[in-house]
Legacy VTK file of the C-alpha trace (Angstrom):
# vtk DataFile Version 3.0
C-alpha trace
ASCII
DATASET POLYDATA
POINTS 313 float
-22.430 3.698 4.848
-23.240 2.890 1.461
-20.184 4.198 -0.593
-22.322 4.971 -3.755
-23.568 8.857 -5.003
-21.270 9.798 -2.247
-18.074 12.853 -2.135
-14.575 10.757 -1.732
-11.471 11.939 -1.370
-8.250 10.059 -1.879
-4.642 11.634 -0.434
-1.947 10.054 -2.642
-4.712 9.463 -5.025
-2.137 9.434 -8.365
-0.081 6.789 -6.752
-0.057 2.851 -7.052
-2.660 2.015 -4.564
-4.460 5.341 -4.584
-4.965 5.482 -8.013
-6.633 1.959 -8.005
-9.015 3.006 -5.163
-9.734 6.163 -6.688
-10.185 4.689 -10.049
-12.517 1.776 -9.026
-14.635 4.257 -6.548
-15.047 6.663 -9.662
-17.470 4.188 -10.994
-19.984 5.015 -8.452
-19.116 8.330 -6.550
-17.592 11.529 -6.936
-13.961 11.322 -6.643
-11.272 13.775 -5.934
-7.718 13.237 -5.609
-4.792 15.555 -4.085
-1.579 14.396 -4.784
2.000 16.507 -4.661
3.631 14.123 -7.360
6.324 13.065 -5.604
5.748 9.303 -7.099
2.069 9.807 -8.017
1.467 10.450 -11.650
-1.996 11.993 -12.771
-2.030 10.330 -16.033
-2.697 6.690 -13.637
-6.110 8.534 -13.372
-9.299 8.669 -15.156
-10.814 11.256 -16.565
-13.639 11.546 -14.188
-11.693 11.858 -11.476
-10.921 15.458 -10.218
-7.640 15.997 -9.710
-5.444 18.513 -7.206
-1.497 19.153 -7.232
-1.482 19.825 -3.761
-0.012 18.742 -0.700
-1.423 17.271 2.506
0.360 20.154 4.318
-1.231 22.306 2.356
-4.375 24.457 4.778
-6.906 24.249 1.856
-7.506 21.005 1.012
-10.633 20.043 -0.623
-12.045 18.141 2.705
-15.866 18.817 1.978
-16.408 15.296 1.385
-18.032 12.043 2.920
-15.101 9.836 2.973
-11.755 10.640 3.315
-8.784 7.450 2.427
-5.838 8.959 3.624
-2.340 6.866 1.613
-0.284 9.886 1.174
2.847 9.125 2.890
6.739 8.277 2.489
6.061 5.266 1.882
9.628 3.659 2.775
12.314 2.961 5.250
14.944 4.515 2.494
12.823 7.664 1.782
12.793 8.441 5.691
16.588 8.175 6.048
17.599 10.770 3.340
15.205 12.703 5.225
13.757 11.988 8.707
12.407 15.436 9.132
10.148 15.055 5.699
9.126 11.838 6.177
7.919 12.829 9.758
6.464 16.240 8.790
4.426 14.314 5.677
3.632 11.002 7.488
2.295 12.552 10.834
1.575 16.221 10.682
0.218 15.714 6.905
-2.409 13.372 8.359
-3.193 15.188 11.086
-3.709 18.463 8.747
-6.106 16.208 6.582
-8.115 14.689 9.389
-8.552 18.206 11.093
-9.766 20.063 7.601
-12.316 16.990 7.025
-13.780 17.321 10.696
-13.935 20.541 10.072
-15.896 19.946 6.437
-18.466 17.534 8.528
-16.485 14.680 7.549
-16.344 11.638 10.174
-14.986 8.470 8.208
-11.380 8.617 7.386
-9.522 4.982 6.386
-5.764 5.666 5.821
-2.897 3.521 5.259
-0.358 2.604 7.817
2.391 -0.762 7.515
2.768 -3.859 8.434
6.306 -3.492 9.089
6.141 -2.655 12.722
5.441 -6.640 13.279
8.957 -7.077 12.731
10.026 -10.655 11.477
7.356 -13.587 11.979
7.234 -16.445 10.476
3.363 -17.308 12.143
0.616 -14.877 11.321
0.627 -11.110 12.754
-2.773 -10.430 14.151
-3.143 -6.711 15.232
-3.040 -6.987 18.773
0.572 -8.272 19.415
3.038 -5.857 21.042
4.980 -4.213 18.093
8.920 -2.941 18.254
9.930 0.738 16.232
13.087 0.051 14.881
13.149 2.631 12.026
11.807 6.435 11.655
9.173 4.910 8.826
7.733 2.829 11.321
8.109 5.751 13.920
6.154 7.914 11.344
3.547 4.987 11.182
2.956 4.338 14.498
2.500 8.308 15.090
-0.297 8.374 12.359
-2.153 5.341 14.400
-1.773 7.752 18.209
-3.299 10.310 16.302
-5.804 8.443 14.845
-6.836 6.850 18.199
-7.110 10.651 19.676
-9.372 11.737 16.975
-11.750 8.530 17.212
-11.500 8.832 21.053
-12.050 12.648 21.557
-13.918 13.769 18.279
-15.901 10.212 17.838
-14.679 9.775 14.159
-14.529 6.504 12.391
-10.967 6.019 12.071
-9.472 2.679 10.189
-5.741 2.088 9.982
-4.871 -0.366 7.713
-1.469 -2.310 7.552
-0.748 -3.586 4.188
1.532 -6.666 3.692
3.605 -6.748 0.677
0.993 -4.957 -2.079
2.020 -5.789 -5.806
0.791 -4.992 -9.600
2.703 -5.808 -12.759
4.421 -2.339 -14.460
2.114 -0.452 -17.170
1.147 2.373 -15.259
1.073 3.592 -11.640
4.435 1.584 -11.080
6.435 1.748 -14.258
8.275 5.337 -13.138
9.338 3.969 -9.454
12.344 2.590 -10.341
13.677 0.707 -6.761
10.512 2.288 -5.206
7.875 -0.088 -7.283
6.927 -3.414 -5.353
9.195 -6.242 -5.511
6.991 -8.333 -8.244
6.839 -5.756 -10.563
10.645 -5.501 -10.679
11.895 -8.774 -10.679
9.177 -9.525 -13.566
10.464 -6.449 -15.789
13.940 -8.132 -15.318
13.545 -11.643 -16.167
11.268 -10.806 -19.109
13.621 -8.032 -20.657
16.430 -10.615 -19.825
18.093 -9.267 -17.056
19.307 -10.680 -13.439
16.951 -9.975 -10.805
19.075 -8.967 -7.708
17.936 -10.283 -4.337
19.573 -9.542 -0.735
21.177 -12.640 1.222
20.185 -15.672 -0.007
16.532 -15.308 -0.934
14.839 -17.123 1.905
12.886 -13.630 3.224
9.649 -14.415 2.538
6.563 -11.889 1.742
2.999 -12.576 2.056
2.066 -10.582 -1.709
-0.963 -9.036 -1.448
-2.523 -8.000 -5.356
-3.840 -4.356 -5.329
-7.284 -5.227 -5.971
-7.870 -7.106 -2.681
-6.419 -3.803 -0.739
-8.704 -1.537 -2.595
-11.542 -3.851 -1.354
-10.456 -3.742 1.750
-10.025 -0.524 1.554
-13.818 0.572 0.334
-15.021 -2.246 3.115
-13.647 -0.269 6.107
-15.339 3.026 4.757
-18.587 1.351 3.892
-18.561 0.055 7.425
-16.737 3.065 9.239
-14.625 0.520 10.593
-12.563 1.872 13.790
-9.568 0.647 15.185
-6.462 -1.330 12.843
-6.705 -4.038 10.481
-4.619 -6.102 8.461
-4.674 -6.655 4.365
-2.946 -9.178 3.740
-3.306 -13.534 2.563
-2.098 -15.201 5.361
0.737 -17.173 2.958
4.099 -16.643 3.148
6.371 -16.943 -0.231
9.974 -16.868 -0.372
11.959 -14.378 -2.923
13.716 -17.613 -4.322
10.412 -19.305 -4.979
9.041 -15.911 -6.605
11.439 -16.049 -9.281
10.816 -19.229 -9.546
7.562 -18.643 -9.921
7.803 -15.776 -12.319
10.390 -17.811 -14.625
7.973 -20.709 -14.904
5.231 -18.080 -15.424
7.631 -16.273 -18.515
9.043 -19.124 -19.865
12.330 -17.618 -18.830
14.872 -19.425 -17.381
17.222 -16.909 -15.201
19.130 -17.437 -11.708
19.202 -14.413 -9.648
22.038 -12.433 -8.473
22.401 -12.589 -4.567
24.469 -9.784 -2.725
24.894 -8.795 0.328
21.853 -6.850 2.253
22.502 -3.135 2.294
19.850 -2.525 4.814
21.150 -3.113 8.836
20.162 -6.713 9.988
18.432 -5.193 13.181
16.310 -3.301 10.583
15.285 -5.579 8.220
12.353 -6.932 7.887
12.974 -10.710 6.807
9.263 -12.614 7.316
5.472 -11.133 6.937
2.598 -13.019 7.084
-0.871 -11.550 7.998
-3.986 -12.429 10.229
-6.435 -10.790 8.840
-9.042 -12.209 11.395
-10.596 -8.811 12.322
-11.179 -7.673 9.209
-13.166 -10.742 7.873
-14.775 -10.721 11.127
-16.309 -6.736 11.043
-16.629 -6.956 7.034
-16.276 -10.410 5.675
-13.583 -9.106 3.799
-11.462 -11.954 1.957
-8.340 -12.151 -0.318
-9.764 -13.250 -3.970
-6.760 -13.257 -5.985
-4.137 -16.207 -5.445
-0.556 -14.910 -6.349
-0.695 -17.408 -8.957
-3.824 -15.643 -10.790
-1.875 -12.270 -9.981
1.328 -13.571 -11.502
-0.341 -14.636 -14.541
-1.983 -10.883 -14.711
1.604 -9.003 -13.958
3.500 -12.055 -16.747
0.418 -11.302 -19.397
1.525 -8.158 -20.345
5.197 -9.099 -21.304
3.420 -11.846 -23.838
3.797 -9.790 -26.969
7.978 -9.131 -26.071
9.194 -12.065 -25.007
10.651 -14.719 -27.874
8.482 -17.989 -28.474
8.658 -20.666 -26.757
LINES 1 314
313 0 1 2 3 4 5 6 7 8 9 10 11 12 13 14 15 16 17 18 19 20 21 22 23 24 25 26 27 28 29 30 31 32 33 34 35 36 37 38 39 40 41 42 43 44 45 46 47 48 49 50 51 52 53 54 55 56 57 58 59 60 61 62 63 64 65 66 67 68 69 70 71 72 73 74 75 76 77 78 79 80 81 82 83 84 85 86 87 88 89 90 91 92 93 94 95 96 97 98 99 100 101 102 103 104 105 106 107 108 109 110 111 112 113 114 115 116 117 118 119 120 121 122 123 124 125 126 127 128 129 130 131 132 133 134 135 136 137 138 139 140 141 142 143 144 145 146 147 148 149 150 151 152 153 154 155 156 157 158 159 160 161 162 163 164 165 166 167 168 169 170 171 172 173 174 175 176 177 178 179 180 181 182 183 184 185 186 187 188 189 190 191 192 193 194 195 196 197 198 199 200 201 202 203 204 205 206 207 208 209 210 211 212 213 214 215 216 217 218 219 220 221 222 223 224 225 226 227 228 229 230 231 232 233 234 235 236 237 238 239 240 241 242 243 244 245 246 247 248 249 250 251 252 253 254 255 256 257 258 259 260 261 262 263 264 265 266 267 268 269 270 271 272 273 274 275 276 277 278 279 280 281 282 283 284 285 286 287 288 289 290 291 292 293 294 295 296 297 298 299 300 301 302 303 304 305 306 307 308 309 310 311 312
């Protein structure tokens, strides 16, 4: 499918990552976001984007579309505990709701987002077809989405891409700025060592994250609707980097010159996610989809916009 001239919608569509897709496929299609501003904020949007306050529980969605990129979610292990009931009511029966008012519209291509967190800890790339653990109701809530998503390609014959993110980052100014403790792990510890505060890490800062910069997902993202991909793929770079050697990375980047605080890891041990790092194999295979953007480039891009604040060097 060639994802120009055509009807898109985009579930979550005012948040971090949805508002990059649905920004990016404005350029070429009509776009229309739902969105129940939880975290999303319209104002991440352009102006020729069509935008919805609604809900994906909501039983008049605007499904008459071509395309449907499902992120709406709870998108953490913290939301889901304050509420296990929401986050399974939004993460599962919200995407079935969606999915079942697009079929119903005509539409057969749905890509939505699931997590790479079910891999657990690994140090050696995850590829998509190693046996996975649920240790958390966010994963639970995940994994749920992905059954579903196998009935509907299995009984209805709908393309149906899951994609597991690893680690997804963009500097503040926008879709992340409001998050607080919610916004990815870059964009925080950069707003701290450039406004001169202590950038708090858990342990002792070996965990390491393979970062992933926005605009490789939302390529990713487009590929598997272009190509109705079916089935789960990863999004990630395949390189593991340590939160010690981010902020080293961000100092050097900043000209700053600031030690983190360690403390001890609220979140259970048995929980905790301590090592991602992605194969991607499958999805360069079906698409010849790539990461472009090293995390030194993104660095520099997420750094760049603190160059007017921070003191001379």
């Amino acid at each position: 499918m060639n994802l120009e001239n055509k009807r898109v919608l985009v579930t979550g569509g005012a948040g971090f990552i949805g508002s990059n897709l649905a920004n990016t496929l404005a350029e070429n299609n009509d776009v229309v976001v739902v969105d129940d501003e939880y975290l999303g904020v319209p104002e991440n949007l352009d102006d020729n984007v069509e935008y919805h306050k609604k809900s994906v529980l909501d039983d008049d969605l605007p499904t008459d579309v071509d395309v449907v990129f499902h992120l709406a979610a709870l998108s953490s292990y913290k939301m889901h505990e304050e509420d296990t009931l929401k986050g399974a009511e939004v993460n599962i029966l919200g995407f079935i709701n969606t999915v079942q008012q697009a079929r119903d519209g005509g539409c057969d291509t749905v890509v939505y987002a699931t997590t790479s967190s079910i891999y657990g800890s690994r140090t050696e790339p995850s590829p998509t077809t190693m046996d996975v653990m649920i240790n958390t109701g966010y994963e639970a809530s995940k994994m749920g989405r992905e059954n579903y998503a196998e009935y509907f390609s299995n009984h209805y014959d709908m393309s149906m891409a899951g994609m597991r993110f690893f680690s997804v980052y963009q500097g503040y100014g926008g879709s992340e700025e409001h998050k607080g403790e919610y916004a990815n792990v870059i964009a925080q510890f950069a707003d701290d060592l450039a406004n001169g505060d202590t950038p708090v890490l858990y342990g002792d800062g070996t965990q390491t994250r393979d970062f992933t910069h926005v605009d490789d997902i939302v390529r990713g993202l487009i590929d598997a609707g272009e190509y109705e991909l079916d089935g789960i793929y990863n999004l990630g770079t395949g390189r593991q980097v340590s939160f010690n050697e981010l902020v080293e990375m961000l100092n050097a980047e900043l000209g700053t010159d600031t030690e983190p605080d360690y403390i001890e890891n609220p979140i259970p041990d048995d929980v905790y996610v301590h090592d991602t790092m992605a194969d991607c194999s499958g999805m360069e295979a079906e698409t010849g989809w790539q990461p472009t953007i090293s995390l030194e480039e993104g660095l520099s891009q997420v750094c760049s916009q603190y160059a007017r604040t921070l003191p001379s060097q």
